[in-house]
C-alpha positions in Angstrom: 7.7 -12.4 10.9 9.7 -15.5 10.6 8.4 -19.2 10.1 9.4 -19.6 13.4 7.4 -16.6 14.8 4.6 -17.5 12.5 5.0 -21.3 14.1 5.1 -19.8 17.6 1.9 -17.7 17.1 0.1 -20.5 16.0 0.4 -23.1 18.5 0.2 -19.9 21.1 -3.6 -19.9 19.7 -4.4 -23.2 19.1 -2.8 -24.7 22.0 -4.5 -28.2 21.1 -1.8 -28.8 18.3 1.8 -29.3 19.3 5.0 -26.9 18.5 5.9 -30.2 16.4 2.9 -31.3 14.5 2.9 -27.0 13.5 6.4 -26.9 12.6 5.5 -30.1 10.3 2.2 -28.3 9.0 3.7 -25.2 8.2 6.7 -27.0 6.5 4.4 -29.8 4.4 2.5 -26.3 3.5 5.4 -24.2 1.8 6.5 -27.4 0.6 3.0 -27.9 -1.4 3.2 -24.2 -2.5 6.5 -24.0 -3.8 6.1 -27.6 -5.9 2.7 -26.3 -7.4 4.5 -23.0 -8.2 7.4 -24.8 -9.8 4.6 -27.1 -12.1 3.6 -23.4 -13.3 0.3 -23.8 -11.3 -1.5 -20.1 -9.8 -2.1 -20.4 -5.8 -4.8 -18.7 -4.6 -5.7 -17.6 -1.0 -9.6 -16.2 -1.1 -8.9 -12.7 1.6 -5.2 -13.1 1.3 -3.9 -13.2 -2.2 -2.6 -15.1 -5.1 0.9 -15.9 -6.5 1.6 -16.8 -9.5 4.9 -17.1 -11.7 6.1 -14.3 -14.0 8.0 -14.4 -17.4 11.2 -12.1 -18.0 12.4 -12.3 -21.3 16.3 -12.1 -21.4 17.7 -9.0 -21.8 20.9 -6.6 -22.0 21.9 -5.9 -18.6 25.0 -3.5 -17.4 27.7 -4.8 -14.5 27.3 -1.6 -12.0 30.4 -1.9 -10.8 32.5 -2.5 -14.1 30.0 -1.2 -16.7 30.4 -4.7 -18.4 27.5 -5.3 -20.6 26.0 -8.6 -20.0 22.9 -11.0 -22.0 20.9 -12.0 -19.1 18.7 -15.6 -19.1 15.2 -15.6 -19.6 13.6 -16.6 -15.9 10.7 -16.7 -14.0 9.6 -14.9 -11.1 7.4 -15.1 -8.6 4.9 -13.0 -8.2 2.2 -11.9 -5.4 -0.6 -9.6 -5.8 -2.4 -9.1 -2.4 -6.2 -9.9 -2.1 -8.9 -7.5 -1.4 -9.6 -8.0 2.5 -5.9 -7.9 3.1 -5.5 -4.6 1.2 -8.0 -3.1 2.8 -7.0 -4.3 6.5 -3.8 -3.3 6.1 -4.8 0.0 5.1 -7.2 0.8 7.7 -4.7 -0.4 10.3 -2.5 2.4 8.8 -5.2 4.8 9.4 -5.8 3.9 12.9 -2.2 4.5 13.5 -1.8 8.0 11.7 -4.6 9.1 13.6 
């Protein structure tokens, strides 16, 4: 699913609220989320999950293609780890469908 999609389906079910004011919602939303993420901040979503950012210490990497050793930056990552309701609803969706 793309923002767009994920746009679309909204205003499809809350046809109150224009394709515009959503598109500007959404946007002003990832915004928010990826400014606290950069402060270092945790975002939680209670039912959906949390991100949060990562360390990875620099390390001694290989160039596949030349087998050039390189010293790779320390960085940050983002990371996700899914909450319990979606877990779960995913997984009995994935029942329903084997069955």
């Amino acid at each position: 699913m793309t923002r767009e999609d994920l746009i679309r389906s909204l205003v499809d079910k809350q046809v109150h609220i224009s394709y515009k004011v959503m598109s500007a919602a959404i946007k002003q939303l990832v915004e928010l989320m990826v400014s606290e993420l950069s402060k270092g901040t945790r975002i939680e979503v209670r039912g959906f999950g949390s991100f949060a950012l990562r360390y990875r210490a620099p390390r001694l990497a290989r160039n596949p293609k030349t087998g050039e050793k390189l010293q790779t930056n320390f960085k940050y990552a983002v990371h996700f780890k899914p909450g319990k309701e979606l877990k779960e609803r995913v997984n009995n969706a994935y029942k329903e469908v084997s069955n």
